[in-house]
C-alpha positions as CSV (number, residue, x, y, z in Angstrom):
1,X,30.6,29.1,0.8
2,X,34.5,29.1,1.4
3,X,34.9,26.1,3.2
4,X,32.6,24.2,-0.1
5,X,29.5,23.3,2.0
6,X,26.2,24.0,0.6
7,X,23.7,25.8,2.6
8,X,20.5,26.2,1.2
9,X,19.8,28.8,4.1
10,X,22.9,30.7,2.8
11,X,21.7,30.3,-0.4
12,X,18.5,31.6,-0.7
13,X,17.1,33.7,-3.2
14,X,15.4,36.7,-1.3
15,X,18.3,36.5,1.7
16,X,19.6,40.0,1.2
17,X,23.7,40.1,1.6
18,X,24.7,40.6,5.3
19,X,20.9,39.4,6.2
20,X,21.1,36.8,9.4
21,X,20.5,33.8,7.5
22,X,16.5,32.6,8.4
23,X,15.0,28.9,7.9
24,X,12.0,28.0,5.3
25,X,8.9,29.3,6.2
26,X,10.6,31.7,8.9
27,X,9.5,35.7,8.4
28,X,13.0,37.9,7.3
29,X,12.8,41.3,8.6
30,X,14.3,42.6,5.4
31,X,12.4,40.3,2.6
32,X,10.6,42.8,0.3
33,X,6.9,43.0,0.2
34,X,5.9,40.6,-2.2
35,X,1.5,40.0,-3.4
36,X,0.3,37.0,-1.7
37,X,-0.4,34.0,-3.6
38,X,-3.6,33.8,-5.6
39,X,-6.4,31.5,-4.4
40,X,-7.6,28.8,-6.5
41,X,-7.9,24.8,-6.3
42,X,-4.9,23.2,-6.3
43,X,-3.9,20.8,-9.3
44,X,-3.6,17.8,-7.6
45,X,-1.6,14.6,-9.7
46,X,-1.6,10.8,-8.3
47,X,1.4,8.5,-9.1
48,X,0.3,4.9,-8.6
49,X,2.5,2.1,-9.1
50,X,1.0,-0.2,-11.4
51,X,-2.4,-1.2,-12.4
52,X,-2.5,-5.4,-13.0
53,X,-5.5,-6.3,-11.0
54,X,-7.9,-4.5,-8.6
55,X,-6.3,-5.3,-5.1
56,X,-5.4,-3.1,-1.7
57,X,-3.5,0.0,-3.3
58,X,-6.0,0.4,-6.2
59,X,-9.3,0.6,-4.0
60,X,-7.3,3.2,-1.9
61,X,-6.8,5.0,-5.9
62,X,-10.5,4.5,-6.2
63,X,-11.0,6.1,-2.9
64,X,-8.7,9.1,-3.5
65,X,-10.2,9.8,-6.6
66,X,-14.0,9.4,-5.3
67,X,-12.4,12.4,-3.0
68,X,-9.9,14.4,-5.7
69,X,-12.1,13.4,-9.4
70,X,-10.2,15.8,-10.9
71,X,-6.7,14.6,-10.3
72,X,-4.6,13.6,-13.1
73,X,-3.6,9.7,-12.4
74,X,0.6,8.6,-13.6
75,X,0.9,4.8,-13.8
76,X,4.1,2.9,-14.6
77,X,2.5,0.5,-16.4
78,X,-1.4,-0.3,-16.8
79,X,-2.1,-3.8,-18.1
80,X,-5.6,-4.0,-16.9
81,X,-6.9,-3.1,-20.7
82,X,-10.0,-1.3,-19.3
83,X,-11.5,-3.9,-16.6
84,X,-11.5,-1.4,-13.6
85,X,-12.6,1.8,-15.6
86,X,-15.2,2.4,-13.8
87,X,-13.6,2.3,-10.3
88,X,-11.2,4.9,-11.4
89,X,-13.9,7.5,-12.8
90,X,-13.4,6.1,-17.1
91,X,-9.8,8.4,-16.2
92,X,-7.0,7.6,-18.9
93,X,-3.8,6.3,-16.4
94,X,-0.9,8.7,-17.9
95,X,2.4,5.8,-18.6
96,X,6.1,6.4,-19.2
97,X,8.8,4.4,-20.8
98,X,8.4,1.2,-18.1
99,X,4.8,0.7,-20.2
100,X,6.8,0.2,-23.6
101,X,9.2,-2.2,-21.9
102,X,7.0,-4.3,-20.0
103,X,5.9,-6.8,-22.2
104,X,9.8,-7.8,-22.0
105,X,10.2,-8.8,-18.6
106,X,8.6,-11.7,-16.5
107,X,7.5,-9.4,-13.5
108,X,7.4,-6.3,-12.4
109,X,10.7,-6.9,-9.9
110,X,12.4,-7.2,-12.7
111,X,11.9,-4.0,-14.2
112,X,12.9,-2.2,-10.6
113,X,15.9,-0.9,-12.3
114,X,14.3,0.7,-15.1
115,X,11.2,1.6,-12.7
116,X,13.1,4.0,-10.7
117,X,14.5,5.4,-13.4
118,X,11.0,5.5,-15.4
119,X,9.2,7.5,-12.5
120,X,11.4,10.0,-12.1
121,X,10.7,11.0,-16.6
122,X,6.7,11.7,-14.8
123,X,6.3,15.4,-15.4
124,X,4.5,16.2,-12.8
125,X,5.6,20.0,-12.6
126,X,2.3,21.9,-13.8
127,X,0.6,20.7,-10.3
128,X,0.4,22.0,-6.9
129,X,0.1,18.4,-4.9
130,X,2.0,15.5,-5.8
131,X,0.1,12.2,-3.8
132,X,2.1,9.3,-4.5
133,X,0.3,5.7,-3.9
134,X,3.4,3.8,-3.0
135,X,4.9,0.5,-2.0
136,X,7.7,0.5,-4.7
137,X,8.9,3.2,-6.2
138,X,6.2,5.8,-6.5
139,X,7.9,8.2,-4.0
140,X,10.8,8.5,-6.8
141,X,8.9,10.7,-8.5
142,X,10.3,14.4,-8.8
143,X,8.9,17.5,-7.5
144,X,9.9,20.8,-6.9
145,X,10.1,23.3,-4.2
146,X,6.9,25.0,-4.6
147,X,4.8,21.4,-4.3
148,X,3.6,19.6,-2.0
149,X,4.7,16.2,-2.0
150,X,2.4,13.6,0.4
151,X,3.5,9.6,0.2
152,X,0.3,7.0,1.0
153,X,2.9,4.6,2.3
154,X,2.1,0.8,2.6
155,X,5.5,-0.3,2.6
156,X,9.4,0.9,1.7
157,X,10.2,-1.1,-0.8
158,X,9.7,-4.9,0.7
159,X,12.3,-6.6,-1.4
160,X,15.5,-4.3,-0.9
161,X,15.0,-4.0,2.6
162,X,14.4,-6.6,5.4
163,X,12.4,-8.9,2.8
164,X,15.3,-8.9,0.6
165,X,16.9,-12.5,1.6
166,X,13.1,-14.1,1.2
167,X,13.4,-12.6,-2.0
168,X,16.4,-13.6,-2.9
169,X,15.7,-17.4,-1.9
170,X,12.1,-17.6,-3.6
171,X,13.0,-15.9,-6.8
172,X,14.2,-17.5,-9.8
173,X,17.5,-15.9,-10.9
174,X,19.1,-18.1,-12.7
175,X,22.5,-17.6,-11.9
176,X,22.3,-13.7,-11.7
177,X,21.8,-13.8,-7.7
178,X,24.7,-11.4,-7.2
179,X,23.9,-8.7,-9.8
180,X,20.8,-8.6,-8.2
181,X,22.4,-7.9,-4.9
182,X,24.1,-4.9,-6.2
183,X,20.8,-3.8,-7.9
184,X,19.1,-3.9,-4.6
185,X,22.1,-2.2,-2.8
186,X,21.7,0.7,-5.4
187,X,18.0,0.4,-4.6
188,X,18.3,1.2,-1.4
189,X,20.6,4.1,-1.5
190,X,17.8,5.9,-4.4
191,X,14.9,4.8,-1.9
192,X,16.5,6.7,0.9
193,X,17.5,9.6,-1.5
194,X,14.2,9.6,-2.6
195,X,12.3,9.7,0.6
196,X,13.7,13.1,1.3
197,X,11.9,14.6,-1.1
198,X,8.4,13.7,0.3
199,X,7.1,16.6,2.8
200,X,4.8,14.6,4.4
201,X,4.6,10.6,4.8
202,X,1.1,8.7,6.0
203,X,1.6,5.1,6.5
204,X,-1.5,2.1,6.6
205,X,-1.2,1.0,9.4
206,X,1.1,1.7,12.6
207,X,3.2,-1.7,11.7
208,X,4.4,0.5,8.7
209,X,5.0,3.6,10.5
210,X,7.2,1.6,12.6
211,X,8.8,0.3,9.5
212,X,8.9,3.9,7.7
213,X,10.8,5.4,10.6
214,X,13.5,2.1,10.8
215,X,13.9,2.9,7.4
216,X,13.9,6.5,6.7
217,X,14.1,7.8,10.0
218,X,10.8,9.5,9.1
219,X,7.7,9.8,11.2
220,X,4.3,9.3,9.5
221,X,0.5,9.8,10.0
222,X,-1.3,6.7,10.2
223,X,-4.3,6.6,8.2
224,X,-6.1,3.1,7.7
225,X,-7.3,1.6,4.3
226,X,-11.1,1.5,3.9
227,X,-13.2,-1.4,3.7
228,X,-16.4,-0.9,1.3
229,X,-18.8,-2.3,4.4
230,X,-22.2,-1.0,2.4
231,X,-21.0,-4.0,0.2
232,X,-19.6,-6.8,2.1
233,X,-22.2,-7.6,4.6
234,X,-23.4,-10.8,6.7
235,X,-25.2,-13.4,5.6
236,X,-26.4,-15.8,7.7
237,X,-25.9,-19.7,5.4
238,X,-22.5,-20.7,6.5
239,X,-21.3,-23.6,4.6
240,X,-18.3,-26.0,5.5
241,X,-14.9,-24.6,4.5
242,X,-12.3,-22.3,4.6
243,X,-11.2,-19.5,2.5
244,X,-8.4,-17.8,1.7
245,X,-8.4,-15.0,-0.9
246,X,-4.7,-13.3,-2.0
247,X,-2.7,-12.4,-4.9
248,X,-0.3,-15.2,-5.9
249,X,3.4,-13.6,-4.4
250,X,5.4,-15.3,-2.5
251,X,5.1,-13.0,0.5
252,X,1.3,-13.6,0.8
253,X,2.4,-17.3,1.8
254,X,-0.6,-19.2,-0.3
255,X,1.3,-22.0,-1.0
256,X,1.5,-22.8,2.6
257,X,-2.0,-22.5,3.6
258,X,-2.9,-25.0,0.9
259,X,-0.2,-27.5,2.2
260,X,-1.4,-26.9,5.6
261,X,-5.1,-28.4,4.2
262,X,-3.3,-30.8,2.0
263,X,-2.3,-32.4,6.2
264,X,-6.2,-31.9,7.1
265,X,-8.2,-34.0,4.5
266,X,-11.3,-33.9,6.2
267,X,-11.1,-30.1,6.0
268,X,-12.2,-28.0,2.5
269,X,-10.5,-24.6,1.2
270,X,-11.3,-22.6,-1.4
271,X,-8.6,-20.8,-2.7
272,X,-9.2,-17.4,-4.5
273,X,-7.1,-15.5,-6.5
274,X,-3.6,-16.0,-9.3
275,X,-0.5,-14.6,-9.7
276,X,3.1,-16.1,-10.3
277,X,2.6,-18.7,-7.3
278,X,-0.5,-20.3,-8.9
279,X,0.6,-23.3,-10.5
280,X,2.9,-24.0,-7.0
281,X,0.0,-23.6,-5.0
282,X,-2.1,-26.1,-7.2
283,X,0.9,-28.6,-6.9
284,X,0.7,-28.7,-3.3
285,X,-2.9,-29.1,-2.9
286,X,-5.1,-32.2,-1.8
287,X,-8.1,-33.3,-3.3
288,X,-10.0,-31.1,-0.3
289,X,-8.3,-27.9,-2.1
290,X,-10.4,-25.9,-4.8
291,X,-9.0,-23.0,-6.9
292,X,-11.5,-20.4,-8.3
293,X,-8.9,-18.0,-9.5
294,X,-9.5,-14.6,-10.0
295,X,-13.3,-13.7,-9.4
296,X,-15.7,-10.6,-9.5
297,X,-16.6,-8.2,-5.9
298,X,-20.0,-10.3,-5.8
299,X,-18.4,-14.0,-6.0
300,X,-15.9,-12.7,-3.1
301,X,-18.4,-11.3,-1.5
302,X,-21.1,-14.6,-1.7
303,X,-17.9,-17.0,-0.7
304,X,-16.8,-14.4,1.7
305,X,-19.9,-14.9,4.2
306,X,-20.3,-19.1,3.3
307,X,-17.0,-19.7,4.8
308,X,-16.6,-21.1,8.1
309,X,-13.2,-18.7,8.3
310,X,-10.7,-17.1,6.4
311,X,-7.1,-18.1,6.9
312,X,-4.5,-15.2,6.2
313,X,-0.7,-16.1,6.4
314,X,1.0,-12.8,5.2
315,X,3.1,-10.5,7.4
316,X,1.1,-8.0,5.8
317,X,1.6,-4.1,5.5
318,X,-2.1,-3.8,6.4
319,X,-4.3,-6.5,4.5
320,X,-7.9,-5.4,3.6
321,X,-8.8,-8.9,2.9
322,X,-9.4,-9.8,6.5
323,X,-11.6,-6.8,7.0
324,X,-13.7,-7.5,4.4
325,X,-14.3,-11.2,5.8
326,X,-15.3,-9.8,9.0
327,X,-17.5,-7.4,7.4
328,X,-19.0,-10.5,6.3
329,X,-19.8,-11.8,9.8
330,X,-16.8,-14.1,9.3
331,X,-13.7,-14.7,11.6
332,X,-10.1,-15.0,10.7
333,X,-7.1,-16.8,11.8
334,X,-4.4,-14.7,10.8
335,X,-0.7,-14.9,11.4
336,X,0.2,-12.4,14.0
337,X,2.7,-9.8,12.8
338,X,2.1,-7.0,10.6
339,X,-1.1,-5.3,10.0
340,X,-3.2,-8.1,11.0
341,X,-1.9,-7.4,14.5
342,X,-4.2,-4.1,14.4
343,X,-7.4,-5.5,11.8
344,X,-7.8,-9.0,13.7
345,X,-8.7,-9.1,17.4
346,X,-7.1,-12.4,18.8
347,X,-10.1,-14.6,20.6
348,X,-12.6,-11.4,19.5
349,X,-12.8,-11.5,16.0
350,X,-10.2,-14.4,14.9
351,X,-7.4,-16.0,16.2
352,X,-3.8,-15.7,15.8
353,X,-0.8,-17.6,15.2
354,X,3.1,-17.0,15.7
355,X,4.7,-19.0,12.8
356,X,4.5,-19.4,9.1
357,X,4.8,-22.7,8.9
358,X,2.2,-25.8,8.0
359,X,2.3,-27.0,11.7
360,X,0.8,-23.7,12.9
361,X,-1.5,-23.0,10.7
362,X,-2.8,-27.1,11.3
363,X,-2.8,-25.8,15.1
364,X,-4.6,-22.6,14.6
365,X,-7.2,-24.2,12.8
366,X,-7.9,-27.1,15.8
367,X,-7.6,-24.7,18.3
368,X,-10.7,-22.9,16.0
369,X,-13.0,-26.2,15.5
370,X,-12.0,-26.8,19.1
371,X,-14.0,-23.7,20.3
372,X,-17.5,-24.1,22.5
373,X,-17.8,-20.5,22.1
374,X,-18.5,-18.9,18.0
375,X,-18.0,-16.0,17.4
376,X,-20.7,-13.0,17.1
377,X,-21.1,-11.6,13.7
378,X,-22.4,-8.8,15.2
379,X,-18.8,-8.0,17.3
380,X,-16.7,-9.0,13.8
381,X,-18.7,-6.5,11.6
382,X,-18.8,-3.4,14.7
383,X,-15.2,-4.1,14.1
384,X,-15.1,-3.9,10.7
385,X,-17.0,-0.9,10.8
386,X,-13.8,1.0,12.8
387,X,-12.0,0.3,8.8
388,X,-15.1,1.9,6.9
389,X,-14.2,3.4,3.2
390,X,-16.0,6.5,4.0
391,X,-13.8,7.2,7.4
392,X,-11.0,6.7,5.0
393,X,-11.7,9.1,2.8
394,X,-12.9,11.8,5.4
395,X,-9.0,11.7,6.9
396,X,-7.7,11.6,4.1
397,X,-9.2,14.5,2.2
398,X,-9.0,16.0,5.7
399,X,-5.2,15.8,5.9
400,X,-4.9,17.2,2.4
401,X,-6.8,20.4,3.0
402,X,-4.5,20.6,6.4
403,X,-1.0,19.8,4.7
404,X,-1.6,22.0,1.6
405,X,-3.2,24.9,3.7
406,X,0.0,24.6,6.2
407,X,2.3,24.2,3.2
408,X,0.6,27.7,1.8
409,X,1.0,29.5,4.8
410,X,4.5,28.3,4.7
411,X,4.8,29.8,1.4
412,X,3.7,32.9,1.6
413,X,5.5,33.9,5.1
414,X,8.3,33.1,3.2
415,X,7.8,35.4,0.6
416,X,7.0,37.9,3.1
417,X,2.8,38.2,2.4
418,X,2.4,37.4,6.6
């Protein structure tokens, strides 16, 4: 301790003095005899980022919680004002300080500042396992030595990292562009402090394992997102037009499928879905171009299997909306990066294409009504059925039980009990 480096091997509590220093979880020959932990189910919490709609990361809540009911569920903010109780088991979401302050900013991007501050006030200190749901700032929150801390990854935070010049260009700032350079510059330095503090990471897909290790220099468990295929199923009256069906942010690219059908009046799309990029989507549609905004399961579900195909333009972390068209029996042309590299099956079950721009998605779709050959319904939903909910929630309550049994065993060698 001389020298003013801090060792946390030097420094721990049972290390005897003149004791060869030992790592975590390593048995000391001279740690006193200590009783072993007592058994009981651990007290599980889930921090979720924010509950606005019903989209990717909140079916994965529902799923964890189908698996963990009794988990206690930390929100930043929850403006759904009850529509999704039932999903999430009639559970009261537990909110902080970014819930008071919310109705004061324009999105959620805005608050990032005050979000990581916000999720590290969650007390989460009276349970055993700490799951955070993240794709912002989830991870943040703070847990102690004797927890067990696992991250569902779907993304480090997009829009401080290699997404942050899209940002940057699509947002609105107003003048402020370079204060919100620094404030993503200090968002990255607490999203790499943070990440430390997560024991074990499990990414959506292997696109964001990849993207996990460039970032953190973490590895990570892939575990898919589950598709509910007991409810989206075939049916067999296929009706003219495209689909696409996406939350309104300017990563999702909806704006440039509809100008893309705006070039191909002869061709319909039925657009699905709001968010901040409605009203630019609307302004670059053609009279072929129909907007249903947000809709219930069984509308998506009944538009799902009518459509010709489902055009998906996102470099997506892993993108559950193209799985659920296939469970539908129908195929999707999807840009080719991200997850929909691993959920679509170019010339199988969709096609891909390299750019996200208007003239490729134009081409992708000729290339499609240029095809002698459909596609089987019966291949796109045996695919589908690889993404199932259920095999979702047997790995992940699977890993769970292994992580916190490992992370036990851990425990007690160090206390000596082994």
């Amino acid at each position: 301790m001389g020298n003013g480096a801090y060792s946390p091997v030097s420094a721990a509590p049972d290390t005897l003095a003149g004791a060869p220093p030992y790592a975590y979880g390593e048995e000391s020959p001279r740690s006193l005899p200590v009783t072993p932990l007592p058994k009981r189910p651990p007290r599980i919490a889930i921090v979720h980022e924010w509950l606005v709609t019903y989209a990717g990361s909140e079916k994965v809540l529902s799923a964890v919680l189908d698996e963990f009911p009794d988990a206690d569920v930390f929100c930043q903010v929850d403006s759904s004002k009850g529509r999704y109780a039932e999903k999430f088991h009639h559970k009261t979401f537990r909110t902080g300080v970014a819930q008071r302050l919310h109705a004061l900013f324009r999105s959620h991007r805005l608050m990032l500042p005050i979000m990581m501050l916000a999720v590290e006030q969650f007390d989460v200190s009276g349970y055993d396992i700490v799951i955070s749901n993240s794709h912002s700032v989830a991870k943040g929150v703070i847990t102690g030595p004797g927890q067990l801390h696992l991250s569902y990854c779907y993304s480090p935070m997009r829009y401080a990292w290699d997404l942050q010049h899209q940002y940057l260009r699509e947002a609105d700032l107003r003048g402020a562009g370079w204060l919100a350079r620094y404030a993503l510059h200090r968002a990255r330095i607490w999203d790499s402090r943070t990440a430390d503090s997560v024991d074990e990471f499990v990414a959506c897909s292997h696109y964001i394992a990849e993207r996990i290790w460039k970032t953190y220099r973490r590895t990570a468990r892939v575990i898919y997102p589950g598709v509910d295929t007991a409810f989206y199923t075939p049916a067999t009256d296929k009706k003219n037009y495209y689909i696409t069906s996406s939350r309104m942010v300017p990563y999702k690219k909806v704006p440039l499928i509809v100008e893309a059908f705006a070039r191909m009046p002869d061709k319909r799309l039925v657009v699905i879905g709001d968010g901040p990029q409605y009203r630019q989507a609307v302004k670059a549609a053609g009279r072929n171009v129909e907007f249903l905004g947000y809709v219930g399961d069984e509308a998506l579900r009944h538009h799902l299997q009518a459509a010709k195909a489902f055009i998906f333009a996102a470099e997506e972390d892993f993108g559950i909306a193209p799985l659920e068209a296939q469970a539908c029996g129908t195929p999707v042309l999807a840009y080719g990066r991200g997850g929909a590299s691993e959920t679509v099956l170019d010339g199988r079950t969709g096609l891909h294409f390299w750019e996200q721009s208007v003239a490729a998605i134009e081409d992708v779709v000729t290339q499609f009504e240029a095809r002698t050959q459909p596609f089987d319904p019966i291949v796109l939903r045996s695919h589908a059925e690889r993404f199932s909910i259920e095999q979702f929630k047997s790995q992940f309550s699977a890993m769970v039980e292994q992580q916190w049994d490992a992370h036990e065993k851990r425990r007690n060698r160090g206390r000596g009990t082994i």
